[in-house]
N, C-alpha and C positions, 0 to 999 in steps of 0.2 A: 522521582522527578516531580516536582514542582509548576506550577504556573507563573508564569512571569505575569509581571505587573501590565505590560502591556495587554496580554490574553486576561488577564483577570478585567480590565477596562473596556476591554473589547467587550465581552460576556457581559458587563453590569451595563454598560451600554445597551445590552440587546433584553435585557431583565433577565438573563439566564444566568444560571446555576448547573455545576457540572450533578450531571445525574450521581447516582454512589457506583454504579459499573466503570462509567465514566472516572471517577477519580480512581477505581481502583486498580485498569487498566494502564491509566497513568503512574500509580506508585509503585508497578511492578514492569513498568517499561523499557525494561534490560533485561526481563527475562527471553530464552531462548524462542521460547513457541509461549502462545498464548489462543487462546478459541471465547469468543466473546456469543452468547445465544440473546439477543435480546429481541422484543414484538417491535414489527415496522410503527416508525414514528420515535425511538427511545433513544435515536443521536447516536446508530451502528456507525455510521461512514465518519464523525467529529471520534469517537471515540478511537477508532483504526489513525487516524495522521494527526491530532492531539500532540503525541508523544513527535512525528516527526515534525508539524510548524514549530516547536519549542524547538528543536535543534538545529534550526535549519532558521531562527530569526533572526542569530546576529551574525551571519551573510561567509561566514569563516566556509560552510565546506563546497569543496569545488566538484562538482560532476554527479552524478546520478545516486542519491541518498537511498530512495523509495520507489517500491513497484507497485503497483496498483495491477489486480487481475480480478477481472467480472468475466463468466458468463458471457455476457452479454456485449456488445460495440456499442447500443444504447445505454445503460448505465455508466461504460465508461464517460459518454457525453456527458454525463446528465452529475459524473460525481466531478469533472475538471469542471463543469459551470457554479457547484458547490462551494469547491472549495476555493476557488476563486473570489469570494465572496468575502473571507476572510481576510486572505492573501493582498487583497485590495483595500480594505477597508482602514488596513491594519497598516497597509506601503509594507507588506514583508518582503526582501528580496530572493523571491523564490519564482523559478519558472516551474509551469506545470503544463506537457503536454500528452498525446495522447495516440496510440502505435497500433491500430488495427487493419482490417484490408484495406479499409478505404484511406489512409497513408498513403501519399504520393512517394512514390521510391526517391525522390526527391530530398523530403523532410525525411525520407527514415533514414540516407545516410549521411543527411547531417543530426541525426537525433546521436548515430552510433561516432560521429568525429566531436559532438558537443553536446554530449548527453543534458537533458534538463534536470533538475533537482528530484521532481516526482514524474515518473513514467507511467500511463493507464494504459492497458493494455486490453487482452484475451489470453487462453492458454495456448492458441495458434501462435499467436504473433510470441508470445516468451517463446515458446520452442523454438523458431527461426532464429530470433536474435539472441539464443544461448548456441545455438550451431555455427556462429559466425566464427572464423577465425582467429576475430579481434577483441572477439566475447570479453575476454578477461582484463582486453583494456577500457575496456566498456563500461563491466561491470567491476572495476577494482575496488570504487567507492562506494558499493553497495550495501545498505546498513540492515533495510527492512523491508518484507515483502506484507502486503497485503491482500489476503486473500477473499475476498465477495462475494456472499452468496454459494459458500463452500457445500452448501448441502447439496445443491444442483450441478457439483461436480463429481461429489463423490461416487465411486463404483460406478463409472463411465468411463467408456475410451478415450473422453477427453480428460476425465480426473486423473486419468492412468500418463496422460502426455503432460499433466500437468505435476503429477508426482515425478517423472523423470527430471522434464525442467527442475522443480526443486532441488533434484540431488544435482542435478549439476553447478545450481547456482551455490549451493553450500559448499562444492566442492571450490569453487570458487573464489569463497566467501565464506572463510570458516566461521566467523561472526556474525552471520547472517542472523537477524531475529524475526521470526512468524508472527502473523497473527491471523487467525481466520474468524471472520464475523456472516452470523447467518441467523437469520427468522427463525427457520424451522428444523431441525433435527432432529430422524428416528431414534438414533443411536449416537449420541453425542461422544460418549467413552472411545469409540471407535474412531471418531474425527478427531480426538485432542491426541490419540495414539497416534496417527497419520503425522497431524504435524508435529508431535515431537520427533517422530522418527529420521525426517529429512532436513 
């Protein structure tokens, strides 16, 4: 995958230059599972939806592309104000919201009748809204998951509620494609097995 002219302006606009993880994330952004390790500051969260603003610019796909899953309810905030920044700067027609507890049941069942393009979440709230019913007409459009700060889940009972989710989203979504991005990693070999697995 390529940069379009538009992201390539945007970028020379902003004096940047896609790092070499960054492009190589990008030229290999069809594959199945991918595990990105880079030091905080080196453009993990541009590198993770890179791949989906190029697909999602020229306005063609309809309903929920990308998941976003952090740890954290803060992060999620903090990567929709991010990426927003583009999405904006750029007029891309992409919505992007964001599914934690604090979601008025309100917005989440119209998130699940009018899914938005990028979904931020938690691995609480993916487990809920894979146990839905309607999960599958939910999730029929789903291309790629995003996984944040993968190391803080791994070998935890939430890594564990997040590795089920997985499988059910793949069951789903036999085309699903991964990617997990993380600072720090004891055992990295161990995490890129994980996501290839599901």
């Amino acid at each position: 995958m390529n940069l379009s002219l538009k992201f390539a302006h945007w970028l020379a606009s902003r004096n940047w230059t896609l790092h070499p993880h960054q492009r190589e994330l990008l030229t290999h952004a069809l594959r199945p599972a991918q595990l990105l390790i880079a030091p905080t500051g080196a453009g993990k969260t541009l590198s993770g939806f890179l791949p989906t603003l190029l697909e999602l610019e020229d306005g063609q796909h309809e309903g929920l592309h990308t998941l976003y899953v952090s740890p954290l309810k803060a992060l999620a905030s903090d990567i929709k104000r991010n990426l927003q920044t583009p999405i904006d700067e750029m007029d891309l027609p992409i919505r992007v919201e964001d599914r934690t507890g604090d979601t008025s049941n309100t917005q989440k069942k119209r998130q699940r009748a009018d899914p938005p393009h990028i979904l931020l979440t938690t691995p609480e709230s993916l487990a809920l809204l894979v146990s839905y019913p309607d999960a599958p007409q939910v999730l029929q459009s789903l291309q790629r998951i995003v996984i944040d700060e993968i190391h803080a889940l791994a070998e935890s009972k939430r890594g564990d509620q997040l590795m089920l989710a997985l499988s059910r989203l793949q069951s789903l979504c036999p085309n699903l494609r991964r990617i997990g991005l993380s600072a720090t990693v004891d055992d990295p070999d161990a995490i890129a097995k994980t996501m290839a697995a599901h």
